[in-house]
Backbone as CSV, one residue per row, in Angstrom:
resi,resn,N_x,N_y,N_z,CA_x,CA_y,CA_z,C_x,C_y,C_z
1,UNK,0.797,-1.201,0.000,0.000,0.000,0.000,0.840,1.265,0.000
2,UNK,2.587,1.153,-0.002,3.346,2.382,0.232,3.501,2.413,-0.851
3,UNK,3.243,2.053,-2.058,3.553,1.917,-2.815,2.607,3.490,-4.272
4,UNK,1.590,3.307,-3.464,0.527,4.397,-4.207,1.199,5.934,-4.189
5,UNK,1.928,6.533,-3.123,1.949,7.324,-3.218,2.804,7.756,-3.949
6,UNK,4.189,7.058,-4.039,5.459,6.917,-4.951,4.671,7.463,-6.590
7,UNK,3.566,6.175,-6.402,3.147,6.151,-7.998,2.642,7.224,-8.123
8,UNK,1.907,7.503,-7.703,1.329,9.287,-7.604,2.268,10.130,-8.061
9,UNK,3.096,10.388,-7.416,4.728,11.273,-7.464,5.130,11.483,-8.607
10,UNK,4.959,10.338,-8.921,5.870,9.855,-10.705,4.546,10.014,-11.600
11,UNK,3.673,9.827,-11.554,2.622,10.360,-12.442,2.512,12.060,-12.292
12,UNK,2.354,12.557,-11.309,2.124,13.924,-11.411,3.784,14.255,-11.850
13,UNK,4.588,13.986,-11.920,5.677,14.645,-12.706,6.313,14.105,-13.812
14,UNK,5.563,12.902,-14.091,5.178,12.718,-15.848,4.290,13.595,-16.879
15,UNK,3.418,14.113,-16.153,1.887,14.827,-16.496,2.789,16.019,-16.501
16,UNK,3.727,16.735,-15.388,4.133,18.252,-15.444,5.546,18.479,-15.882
17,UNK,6.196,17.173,-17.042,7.401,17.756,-17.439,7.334,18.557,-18.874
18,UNK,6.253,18.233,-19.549,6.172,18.773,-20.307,5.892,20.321,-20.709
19,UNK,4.948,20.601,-19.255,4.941,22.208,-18.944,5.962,22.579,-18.628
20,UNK,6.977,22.560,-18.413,8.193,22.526,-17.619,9.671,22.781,-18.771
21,UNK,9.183,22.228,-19.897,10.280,21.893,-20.915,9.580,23.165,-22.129
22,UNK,8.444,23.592,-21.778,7.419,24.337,-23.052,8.310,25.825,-22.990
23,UNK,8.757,26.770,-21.850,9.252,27.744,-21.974,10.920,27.741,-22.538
24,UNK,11.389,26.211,-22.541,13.241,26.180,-23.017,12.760,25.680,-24.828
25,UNK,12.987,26.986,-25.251,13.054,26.601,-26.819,14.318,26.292,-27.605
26,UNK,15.300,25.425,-27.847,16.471,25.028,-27.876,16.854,25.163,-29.854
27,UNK,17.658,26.257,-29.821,17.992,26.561,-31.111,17.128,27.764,-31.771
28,UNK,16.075,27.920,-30.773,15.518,29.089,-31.469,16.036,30.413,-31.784
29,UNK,15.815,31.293,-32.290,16.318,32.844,-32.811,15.017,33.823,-32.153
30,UNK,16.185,34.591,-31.986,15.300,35.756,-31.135,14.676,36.738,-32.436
31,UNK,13.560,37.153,-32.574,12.978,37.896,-33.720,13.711,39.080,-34.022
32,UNK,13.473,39.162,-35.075,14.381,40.671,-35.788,13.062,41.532,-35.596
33,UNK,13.621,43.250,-35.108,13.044,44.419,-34.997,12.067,44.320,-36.107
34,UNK,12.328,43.881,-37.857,11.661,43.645,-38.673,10.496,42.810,-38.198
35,UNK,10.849,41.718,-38.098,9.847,40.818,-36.928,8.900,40.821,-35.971
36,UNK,9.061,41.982,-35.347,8.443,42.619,-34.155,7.223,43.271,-34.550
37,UNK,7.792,43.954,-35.848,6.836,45.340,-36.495,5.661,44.213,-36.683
38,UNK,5.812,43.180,-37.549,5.220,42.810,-38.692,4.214,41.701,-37.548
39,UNK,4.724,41.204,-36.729,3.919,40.512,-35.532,3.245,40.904,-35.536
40,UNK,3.371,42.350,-34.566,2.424,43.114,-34.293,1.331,43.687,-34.856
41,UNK,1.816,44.157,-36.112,0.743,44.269,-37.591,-0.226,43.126,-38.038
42,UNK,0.235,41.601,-38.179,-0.131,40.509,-38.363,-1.559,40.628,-37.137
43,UNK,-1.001,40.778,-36.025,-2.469,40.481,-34.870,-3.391,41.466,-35.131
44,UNK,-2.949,42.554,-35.252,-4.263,43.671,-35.636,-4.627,43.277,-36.869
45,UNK,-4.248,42.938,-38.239,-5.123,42.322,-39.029,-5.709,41.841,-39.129
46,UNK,-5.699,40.560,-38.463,-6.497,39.669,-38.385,-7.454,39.792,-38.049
47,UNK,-7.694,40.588,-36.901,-8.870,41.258,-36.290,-9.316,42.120,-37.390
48,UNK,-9.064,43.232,-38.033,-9.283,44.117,-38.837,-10.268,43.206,-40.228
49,UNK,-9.577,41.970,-40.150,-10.334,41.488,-41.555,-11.371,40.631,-41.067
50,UNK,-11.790,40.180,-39.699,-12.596,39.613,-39.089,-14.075,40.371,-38.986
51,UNK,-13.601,42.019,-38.904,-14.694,42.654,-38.254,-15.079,44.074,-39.383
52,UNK,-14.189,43.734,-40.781,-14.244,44.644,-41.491,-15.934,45.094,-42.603
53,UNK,-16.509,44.124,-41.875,-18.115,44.021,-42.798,-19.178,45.083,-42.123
54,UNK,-18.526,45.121,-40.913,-19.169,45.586,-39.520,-19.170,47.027,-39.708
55,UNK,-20.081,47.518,-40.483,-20.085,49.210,-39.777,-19.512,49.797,-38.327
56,UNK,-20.848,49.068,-37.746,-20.940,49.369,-36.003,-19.255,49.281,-35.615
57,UNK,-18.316,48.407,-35.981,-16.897,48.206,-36.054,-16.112,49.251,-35.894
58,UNK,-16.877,50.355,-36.942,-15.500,50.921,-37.166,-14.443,51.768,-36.723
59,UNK,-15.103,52.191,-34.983,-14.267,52.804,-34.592,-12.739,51.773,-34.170
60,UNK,-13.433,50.928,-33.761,-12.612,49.560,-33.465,-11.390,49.432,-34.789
61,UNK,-12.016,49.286,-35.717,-11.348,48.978,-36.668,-10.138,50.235,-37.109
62,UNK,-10.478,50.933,-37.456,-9.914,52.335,-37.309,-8.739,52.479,-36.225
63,UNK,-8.815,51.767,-34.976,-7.892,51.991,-33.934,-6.837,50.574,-34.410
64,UNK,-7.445,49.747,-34.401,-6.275,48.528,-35.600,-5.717,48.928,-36.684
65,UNK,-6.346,50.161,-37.630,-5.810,50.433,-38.744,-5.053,51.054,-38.583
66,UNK,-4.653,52.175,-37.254,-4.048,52.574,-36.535,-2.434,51.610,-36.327
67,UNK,-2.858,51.303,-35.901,-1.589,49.803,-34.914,-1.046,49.723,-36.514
68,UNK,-1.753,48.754,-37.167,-0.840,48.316,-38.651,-0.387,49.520,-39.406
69,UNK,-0.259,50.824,-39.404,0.178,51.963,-40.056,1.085,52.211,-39.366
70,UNK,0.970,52.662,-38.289,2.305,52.500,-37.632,3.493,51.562,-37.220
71,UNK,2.819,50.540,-37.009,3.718,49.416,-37.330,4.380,49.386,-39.031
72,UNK,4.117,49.433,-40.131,4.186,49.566,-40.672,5.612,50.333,-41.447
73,UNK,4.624,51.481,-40.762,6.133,52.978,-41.285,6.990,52.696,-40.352
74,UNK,6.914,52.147,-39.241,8.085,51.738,-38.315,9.336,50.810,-38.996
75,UNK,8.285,50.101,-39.969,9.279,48.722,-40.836,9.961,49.525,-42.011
76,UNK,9.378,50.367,-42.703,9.947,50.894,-43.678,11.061,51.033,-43.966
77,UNK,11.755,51.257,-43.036,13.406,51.762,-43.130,14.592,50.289,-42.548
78,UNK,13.568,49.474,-42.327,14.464,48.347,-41.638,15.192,47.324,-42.630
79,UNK,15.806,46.460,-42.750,16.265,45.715,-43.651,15.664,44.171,-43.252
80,UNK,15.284,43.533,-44.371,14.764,41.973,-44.488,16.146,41.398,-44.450
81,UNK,15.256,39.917,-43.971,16.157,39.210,-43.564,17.147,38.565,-44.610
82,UNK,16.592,38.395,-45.826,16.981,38.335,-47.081,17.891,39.125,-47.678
83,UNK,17.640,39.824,-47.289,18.679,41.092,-48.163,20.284,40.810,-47.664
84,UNK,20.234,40.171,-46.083,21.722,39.686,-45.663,22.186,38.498,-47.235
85,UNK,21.322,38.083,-47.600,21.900,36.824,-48.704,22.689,37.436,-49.845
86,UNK,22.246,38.809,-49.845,22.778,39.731,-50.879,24.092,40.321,-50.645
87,UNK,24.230,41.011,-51.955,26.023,42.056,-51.779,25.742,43.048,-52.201
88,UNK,26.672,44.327,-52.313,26.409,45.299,-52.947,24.906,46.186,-53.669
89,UNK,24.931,45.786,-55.009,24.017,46.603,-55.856,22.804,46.063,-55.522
90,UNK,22.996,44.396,-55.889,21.607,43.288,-55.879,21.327,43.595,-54.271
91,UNK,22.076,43.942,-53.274,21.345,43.971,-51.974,20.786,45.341,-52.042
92,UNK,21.046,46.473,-52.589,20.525,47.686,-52.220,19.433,48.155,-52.829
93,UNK,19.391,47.470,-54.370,18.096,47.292,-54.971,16.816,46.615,-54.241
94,UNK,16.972,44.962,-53.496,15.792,44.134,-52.788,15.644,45.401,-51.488
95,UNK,16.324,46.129,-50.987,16.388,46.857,-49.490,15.604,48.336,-50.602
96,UNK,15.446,48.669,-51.928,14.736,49.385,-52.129,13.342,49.252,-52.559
97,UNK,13.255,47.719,-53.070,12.158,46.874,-53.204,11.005,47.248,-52.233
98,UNK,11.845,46.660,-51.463,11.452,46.239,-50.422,10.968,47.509,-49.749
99,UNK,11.533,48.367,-49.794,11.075,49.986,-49.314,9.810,50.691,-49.789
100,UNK,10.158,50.463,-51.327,8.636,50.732,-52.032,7.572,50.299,-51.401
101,UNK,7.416,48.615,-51.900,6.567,47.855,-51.558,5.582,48.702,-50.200
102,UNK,6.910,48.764,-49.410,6.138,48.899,-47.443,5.512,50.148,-47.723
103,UNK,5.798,51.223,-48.526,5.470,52.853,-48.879,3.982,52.395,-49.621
104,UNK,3.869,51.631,-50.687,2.885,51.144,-51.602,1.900,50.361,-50.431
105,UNK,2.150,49.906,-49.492,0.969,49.398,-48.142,0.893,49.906,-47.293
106,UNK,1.804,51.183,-47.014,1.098,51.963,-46.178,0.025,53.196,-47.117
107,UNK,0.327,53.048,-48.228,-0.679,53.871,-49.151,-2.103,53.605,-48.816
108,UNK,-2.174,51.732,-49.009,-3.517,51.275,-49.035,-4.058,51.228,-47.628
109,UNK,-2.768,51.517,-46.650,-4.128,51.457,-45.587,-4.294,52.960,-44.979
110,UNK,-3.398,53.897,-45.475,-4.072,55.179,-45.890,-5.219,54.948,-45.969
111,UNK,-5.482,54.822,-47.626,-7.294,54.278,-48.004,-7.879,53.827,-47.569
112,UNK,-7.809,52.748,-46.763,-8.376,51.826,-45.863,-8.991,52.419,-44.806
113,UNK,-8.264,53.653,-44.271,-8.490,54.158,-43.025,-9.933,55.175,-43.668
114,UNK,-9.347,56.037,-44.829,-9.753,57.364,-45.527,-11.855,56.363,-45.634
115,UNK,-11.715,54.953,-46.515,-12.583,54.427,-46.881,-13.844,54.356,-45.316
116,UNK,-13.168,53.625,-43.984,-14.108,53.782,-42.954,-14.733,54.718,-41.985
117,UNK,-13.609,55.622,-42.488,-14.001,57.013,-41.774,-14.889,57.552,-42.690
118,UNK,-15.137,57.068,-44.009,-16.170,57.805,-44.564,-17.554,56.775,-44.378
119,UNK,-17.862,55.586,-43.519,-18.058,54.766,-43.503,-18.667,53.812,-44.784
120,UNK,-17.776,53.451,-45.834,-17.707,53.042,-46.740,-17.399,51.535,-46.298
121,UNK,-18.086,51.160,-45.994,-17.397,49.736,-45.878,-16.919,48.323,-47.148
122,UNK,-18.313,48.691,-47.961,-17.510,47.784,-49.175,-16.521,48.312,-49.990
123,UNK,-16.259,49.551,-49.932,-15.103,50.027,-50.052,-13.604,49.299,-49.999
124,UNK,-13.797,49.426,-48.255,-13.226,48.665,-46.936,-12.844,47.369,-47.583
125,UNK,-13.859,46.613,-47.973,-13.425,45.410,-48.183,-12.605,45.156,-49.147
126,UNK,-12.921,46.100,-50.013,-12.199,45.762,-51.706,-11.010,46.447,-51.418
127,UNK,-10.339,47.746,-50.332,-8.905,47.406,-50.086,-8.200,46.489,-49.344
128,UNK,-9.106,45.814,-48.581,-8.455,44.405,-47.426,-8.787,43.278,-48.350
129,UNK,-8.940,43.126,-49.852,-8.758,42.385,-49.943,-7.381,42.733,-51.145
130,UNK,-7.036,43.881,-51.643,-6.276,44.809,-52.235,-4.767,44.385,-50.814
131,UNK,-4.788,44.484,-49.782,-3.523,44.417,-48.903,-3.530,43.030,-49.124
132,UNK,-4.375,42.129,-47.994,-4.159,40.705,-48.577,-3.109,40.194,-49.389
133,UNK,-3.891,40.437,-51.276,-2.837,40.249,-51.885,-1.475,40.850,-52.040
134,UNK,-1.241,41.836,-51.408,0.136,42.682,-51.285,0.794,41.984,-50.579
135,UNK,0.170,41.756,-49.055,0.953,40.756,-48.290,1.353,39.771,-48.815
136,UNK,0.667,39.289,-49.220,1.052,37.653,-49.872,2.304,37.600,-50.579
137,UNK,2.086,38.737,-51.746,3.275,38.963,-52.756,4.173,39.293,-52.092
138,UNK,4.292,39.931,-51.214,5.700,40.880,-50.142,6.045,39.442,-49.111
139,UNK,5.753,39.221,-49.042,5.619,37.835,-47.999,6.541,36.897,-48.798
140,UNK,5.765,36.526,-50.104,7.148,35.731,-50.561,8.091,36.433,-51.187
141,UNK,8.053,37.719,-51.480,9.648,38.429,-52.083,10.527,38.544,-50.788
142,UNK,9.986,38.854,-50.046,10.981,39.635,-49.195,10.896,38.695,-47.529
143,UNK,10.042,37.774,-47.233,9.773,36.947,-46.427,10.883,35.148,-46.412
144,UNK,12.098,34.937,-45.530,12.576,33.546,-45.380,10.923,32.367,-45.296
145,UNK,11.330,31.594,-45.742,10.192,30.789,-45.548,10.625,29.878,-44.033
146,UNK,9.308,29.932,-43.400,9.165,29.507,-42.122,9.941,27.887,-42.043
147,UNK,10.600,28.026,-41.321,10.901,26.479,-40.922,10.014,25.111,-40.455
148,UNK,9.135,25.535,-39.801,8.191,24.695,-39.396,7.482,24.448,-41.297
């Protein structure tokens, strides 16, 4: 019967090594400032394209469109991670690419913003779906592809 509690012991710290091992990420990379921006931009989108049908939204939305504009022009001037693969000319050209591009999406959510404040919402939609594809395209020019 001394035997139960042992087993207990060893079950509850079978069950809690795994919480235990979840915060040591081994080999991981700490995010680039680039990284940070675009996180941060990424979570307010998501929301932004969740709730973008929504009139009643739009002050909400407007304060996300907020977050991703500034996040945004924050990235503008930063260098991709890609562009280290480069030298000289070919690197200063993708680092101007790449500059445009971020100038050319903060344009649209200019509009984006200009479109709900006038409360235009299908407007709204037809530039979130106008960034979308920007992202996508900027995502694979100028985006390492994820390891996972």
């Amino acid at each position: 019967m001394k035997k139960h509690p042992l087993i207990l012991i060893l079950a509850l710290l079978f069950v809690s090594m795994p919480f235990a091992q979840a915060d040591h990420h081994e080999g991981e990379e700490e995010e680039t400032a680039l990284e940070e921006q675009m996180s941060g931009a990424n979570k307010a989108w998501r929301s932004i394209r969740r709730q973008i049908k929504d009139p009643a939204k739009n002050a909400s939305t407007l304060a996300l469109v907020a977050k991703v504009k500034a996040s945004f022009t924050n990235a503008v001037d930063m260098t991709p991670m890609l562009a280290e693969e480069r030298s000289g000319e070919d690197k200063e050209k993708f680092v101007a690419g790449f500059q445009k591009a971020m100038k050319r999406t903060i344009g649209l959510v200019g509009d984006l913003e200009k479109a709900l404040k006038a409360g235009d919402n299908a407007k709204a939609e037809e530039i979130v779906a106008k960034l979308n594809d920007s992202r996508k395209k900027g995502h694979e020019r100028f985006k390492p592809e994820d390891d996972d």
